[in-house]
VOMI-316555 format. One line per 8 residues: number of its first residue (from 1); their letters; for each residue x, y, z of N, C-alpha, C, O. Coordinates in Angstrom, 1 decimal, always signed. Each point is the difference from the previous one (the first is absolute). Layout:
N
NUM> A> X/Y/Z/X/Y/Z/X/Y/Z/X/Y/Z ~ ...
***
This chain:
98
1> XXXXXXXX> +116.2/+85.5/+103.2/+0.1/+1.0/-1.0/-0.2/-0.5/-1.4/+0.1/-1.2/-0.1 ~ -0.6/+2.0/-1.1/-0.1/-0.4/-1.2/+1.0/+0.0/-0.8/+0.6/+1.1/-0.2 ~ -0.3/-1.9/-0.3/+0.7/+0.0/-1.1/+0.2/+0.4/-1.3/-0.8/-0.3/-0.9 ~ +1.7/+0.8/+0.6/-0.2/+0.7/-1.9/+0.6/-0.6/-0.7/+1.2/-0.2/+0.2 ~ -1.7/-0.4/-1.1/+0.5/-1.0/-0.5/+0.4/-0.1/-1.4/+0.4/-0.9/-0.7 ~ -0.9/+2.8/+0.3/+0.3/+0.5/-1.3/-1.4/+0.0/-0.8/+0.0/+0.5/-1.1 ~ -1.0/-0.9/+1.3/-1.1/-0.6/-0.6/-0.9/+1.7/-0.7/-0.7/+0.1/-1.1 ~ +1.0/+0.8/+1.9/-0.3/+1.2/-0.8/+0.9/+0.5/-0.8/-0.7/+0.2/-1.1
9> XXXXXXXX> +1.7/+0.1/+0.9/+1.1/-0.3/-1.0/-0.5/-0.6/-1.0/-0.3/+0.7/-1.0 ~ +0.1/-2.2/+1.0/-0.1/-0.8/-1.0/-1.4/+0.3/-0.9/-0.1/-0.1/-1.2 ~ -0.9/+0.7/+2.1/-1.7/+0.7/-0.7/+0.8/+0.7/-0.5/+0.7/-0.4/-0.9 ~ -0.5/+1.5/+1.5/+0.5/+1.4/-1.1/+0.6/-0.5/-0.9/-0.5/+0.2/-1.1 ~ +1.8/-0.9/+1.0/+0.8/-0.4/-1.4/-1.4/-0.3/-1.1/-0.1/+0.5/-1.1 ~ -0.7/-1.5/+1.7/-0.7/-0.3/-1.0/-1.5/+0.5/-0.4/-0.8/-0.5/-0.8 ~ +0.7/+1.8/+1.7/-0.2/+0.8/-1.0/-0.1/+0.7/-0.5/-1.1/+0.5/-0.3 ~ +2.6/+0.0/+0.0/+1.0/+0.6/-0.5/+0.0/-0.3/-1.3/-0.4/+0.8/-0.9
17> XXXXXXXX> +0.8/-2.0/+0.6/+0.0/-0.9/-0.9/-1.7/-0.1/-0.7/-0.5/+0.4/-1.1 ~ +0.2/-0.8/+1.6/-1.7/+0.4/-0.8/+0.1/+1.2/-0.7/+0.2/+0.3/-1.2 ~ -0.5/+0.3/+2.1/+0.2/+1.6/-0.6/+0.9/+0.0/-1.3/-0.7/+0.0/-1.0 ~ +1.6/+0.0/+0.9/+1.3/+0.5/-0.9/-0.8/-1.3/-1.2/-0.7/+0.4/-0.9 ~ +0.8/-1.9/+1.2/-0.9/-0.8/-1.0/-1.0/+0.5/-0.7/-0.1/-0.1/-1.2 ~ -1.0/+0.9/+2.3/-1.1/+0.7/-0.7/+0.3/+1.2/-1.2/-0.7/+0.2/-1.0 ~ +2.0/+0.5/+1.6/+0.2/+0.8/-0.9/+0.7/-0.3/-1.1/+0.1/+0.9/-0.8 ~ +0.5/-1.9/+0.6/+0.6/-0.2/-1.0/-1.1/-0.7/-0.9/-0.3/+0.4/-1.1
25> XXXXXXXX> -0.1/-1.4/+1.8/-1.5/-0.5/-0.9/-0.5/+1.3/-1.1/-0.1/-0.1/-1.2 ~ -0.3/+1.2/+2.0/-0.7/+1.1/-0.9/+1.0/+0.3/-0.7/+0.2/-0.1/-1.2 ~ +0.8/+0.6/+2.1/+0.6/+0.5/-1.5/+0.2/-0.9/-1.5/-0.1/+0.5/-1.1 ~ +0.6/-2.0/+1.4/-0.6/-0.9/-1.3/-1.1/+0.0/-0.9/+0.0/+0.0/-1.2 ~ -1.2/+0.1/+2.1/-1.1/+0.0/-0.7/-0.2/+1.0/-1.0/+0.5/+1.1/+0.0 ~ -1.6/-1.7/-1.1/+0.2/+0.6/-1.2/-1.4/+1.4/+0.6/-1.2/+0.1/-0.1 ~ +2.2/+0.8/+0.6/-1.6/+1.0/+0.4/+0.6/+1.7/-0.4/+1.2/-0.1/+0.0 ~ -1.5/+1.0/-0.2/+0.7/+1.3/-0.2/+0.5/+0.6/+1.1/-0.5/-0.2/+1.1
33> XXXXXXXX> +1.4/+0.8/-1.2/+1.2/+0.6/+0.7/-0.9/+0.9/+1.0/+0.5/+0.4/+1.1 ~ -1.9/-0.2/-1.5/-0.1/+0.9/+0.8/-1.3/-0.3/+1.4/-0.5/+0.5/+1.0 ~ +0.3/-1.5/-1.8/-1.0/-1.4/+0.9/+1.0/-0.5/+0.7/-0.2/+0.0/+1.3 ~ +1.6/-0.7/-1.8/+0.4/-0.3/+0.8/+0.5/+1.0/+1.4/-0.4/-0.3/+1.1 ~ +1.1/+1.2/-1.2/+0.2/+1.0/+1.0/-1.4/+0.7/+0.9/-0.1/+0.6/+1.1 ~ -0.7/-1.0/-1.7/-1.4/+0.4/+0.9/-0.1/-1.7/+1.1/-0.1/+0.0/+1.2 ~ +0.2/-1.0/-1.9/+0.2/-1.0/+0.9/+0.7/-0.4/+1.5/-0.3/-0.4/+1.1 ~ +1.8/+0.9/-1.9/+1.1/-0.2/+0.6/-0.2/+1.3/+1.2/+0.6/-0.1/+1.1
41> XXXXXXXX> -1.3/+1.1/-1.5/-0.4/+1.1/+0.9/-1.1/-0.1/+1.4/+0.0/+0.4/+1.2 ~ -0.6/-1.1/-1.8/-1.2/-1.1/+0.5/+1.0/-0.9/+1.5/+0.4/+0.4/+1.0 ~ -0.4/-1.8/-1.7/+1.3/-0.6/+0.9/+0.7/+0.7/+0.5/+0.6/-0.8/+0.7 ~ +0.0/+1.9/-0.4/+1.2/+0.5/+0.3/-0.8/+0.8/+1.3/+0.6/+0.1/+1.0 ~ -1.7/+0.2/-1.2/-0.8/+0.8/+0.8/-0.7/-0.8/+1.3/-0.1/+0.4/+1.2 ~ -0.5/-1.6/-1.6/-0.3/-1.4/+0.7/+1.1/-0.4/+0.3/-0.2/-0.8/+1.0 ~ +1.5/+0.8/-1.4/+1.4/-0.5/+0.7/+0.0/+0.2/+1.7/+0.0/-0.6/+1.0 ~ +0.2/+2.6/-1.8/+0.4/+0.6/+1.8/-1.2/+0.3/+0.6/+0.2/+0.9/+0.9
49> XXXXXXXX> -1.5/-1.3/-0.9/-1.1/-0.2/+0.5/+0.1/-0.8/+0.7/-0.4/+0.2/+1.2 ~ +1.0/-1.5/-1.8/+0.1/-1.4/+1.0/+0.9/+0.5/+0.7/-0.4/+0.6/+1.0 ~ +1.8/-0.6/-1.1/+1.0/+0.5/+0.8/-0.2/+1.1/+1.3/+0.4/-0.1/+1.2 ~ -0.9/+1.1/-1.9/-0.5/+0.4/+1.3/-1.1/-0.7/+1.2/+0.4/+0.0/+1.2 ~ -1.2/-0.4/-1.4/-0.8/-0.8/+0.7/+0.9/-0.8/+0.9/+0.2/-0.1/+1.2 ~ +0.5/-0.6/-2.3/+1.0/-1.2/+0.6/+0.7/+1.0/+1.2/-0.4/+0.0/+1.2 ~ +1.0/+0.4/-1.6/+0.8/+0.9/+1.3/-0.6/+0.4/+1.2/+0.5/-0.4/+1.1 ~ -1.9/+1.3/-1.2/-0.3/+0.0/+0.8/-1.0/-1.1/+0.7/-0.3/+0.4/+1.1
57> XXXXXXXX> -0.2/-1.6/-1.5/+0.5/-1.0/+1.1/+0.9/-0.4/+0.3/-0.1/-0.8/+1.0 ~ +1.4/+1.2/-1.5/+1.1/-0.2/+0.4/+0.0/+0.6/+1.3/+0.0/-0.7/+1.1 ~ +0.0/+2.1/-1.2/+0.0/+0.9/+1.3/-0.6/-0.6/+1.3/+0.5/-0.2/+1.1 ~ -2.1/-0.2/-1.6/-0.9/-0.6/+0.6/+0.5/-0.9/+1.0/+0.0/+0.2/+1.2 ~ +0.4/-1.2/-1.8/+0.7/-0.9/+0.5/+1.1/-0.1/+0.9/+0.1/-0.7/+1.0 ~ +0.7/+1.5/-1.4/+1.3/-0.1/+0.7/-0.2/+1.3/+1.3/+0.8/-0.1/+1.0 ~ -1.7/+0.9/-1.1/-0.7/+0.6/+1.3/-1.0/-0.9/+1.1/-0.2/+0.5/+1.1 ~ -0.4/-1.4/-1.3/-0.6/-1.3/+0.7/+1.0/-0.8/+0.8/-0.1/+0.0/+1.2
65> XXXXXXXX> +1.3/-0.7/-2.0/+0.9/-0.1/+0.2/+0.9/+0.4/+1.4/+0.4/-0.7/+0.9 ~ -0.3/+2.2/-1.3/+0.5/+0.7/+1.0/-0.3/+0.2/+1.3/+0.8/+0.0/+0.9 ~ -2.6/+0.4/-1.0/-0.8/+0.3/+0.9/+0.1/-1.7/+0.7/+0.0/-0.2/+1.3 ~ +0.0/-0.6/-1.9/+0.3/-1.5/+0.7/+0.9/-0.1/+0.4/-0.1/-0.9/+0.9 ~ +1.2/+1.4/-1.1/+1.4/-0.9/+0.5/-0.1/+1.4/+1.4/+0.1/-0.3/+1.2 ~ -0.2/+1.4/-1.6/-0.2/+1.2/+1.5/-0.6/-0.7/+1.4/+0.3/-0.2/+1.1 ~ -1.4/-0.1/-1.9/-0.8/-1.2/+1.2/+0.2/-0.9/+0.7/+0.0/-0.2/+1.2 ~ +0.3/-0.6/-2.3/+0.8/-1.4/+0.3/+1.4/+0.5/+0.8/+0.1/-0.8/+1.0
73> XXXXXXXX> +1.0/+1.8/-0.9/+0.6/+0.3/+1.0/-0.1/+0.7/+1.0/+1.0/+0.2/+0.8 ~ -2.2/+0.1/-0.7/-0.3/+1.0/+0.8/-0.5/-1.1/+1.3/+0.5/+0.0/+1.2 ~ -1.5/-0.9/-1.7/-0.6/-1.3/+1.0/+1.4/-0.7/+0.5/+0.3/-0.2/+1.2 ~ +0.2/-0.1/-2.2/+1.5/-0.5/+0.5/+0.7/+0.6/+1.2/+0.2/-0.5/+1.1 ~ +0.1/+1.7/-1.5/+0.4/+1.3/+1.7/-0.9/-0.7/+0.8/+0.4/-0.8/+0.8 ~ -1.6/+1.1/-0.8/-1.1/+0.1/+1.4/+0.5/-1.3/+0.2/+0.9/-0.2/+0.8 ~ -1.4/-0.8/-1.4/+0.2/-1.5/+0.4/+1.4/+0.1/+1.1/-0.1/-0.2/+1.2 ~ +1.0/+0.6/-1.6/+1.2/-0.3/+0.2/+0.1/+0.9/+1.4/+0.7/-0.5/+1.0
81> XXXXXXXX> -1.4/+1.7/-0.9/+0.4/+0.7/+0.9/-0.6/-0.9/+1.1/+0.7/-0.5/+1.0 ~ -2.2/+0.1/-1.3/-0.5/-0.2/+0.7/+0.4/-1.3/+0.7/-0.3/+0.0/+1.2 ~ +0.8/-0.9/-1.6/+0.8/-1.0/+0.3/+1.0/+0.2/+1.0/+0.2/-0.9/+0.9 ~ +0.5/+2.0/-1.1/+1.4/+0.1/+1.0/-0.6/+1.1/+1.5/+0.6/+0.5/+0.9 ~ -2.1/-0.4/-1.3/-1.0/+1.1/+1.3/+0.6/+1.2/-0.4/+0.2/+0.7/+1.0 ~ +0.2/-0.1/-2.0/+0.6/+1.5/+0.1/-1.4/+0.8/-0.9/-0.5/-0.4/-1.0 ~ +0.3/+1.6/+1.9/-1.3/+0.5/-0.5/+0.5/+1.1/-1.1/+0.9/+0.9/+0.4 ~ -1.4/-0.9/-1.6/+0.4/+1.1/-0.8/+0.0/+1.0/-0.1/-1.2/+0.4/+0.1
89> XXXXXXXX> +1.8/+0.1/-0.2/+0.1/+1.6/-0.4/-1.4/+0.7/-0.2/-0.8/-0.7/-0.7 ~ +0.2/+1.9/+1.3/-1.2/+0.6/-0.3/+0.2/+0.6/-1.4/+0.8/+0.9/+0.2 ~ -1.2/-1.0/-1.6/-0.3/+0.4/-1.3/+0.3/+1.9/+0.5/-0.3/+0.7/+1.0 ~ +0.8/-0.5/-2.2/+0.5/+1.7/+0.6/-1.2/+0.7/-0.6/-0.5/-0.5/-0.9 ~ -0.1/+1.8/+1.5/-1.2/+0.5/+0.0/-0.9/-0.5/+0.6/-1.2/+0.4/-0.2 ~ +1.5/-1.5/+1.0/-1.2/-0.8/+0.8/-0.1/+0.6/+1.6/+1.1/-0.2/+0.6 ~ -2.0/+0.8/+0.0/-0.4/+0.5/+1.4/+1.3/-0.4/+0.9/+0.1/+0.9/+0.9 ~ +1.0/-1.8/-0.7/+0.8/-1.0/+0.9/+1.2/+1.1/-0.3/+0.9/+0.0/+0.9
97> XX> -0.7/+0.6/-1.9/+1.2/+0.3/-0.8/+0.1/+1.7/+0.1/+0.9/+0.7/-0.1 ~ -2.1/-0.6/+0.3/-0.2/+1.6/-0.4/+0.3/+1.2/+1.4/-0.1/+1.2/-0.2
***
């Protein structure tokens, strides 16, 4: 099995932290109130751009995942049945069952 080791946590904090850095940066800078808010509009819009993306490989991923570990216990059953000679069950909707 894999391990979580927090390591996504730790991206996001940091860049979290970018972000909020970046925005404070502008707001320091010597630029007009109204450049700056067109900026910070800017970033803010590329923020949840990335974020979304991010998530959905998030989704991506942790559906792969899934579809693997279904597998991986599924072979496990057969292995296993098949080992002890017990023939499985015919899948329901299948010609055996009907």
């Amino acid at each position: 099995m894999a391990r979580d080791d927090g390591s996504a946590g730790v991206i996001l904090a940091f860049l979290a932290g970018a972000a909020t850095g970046a925005a404070v940066a502008l707001l320091m800078a010597p630029t007009s109130g109204e450049e700056a808010r067109r900026v910070l509009s800017d970033r803010a819009r590329e923020g949840r751009e990335r974020a979304e993306e991010a998530a959905r490989q998030g989704r991506e991923f942790l559906n792969r995942q899934r579809d693997n570990l279904n597998s991986a216990v599924e072979r496990g059953r057969e292995a296993y049945n098949q080992a002890r000679g017990v023939t499985p069950p015919p899948a329901p909707g299948t010609p055996d069952t009907l």
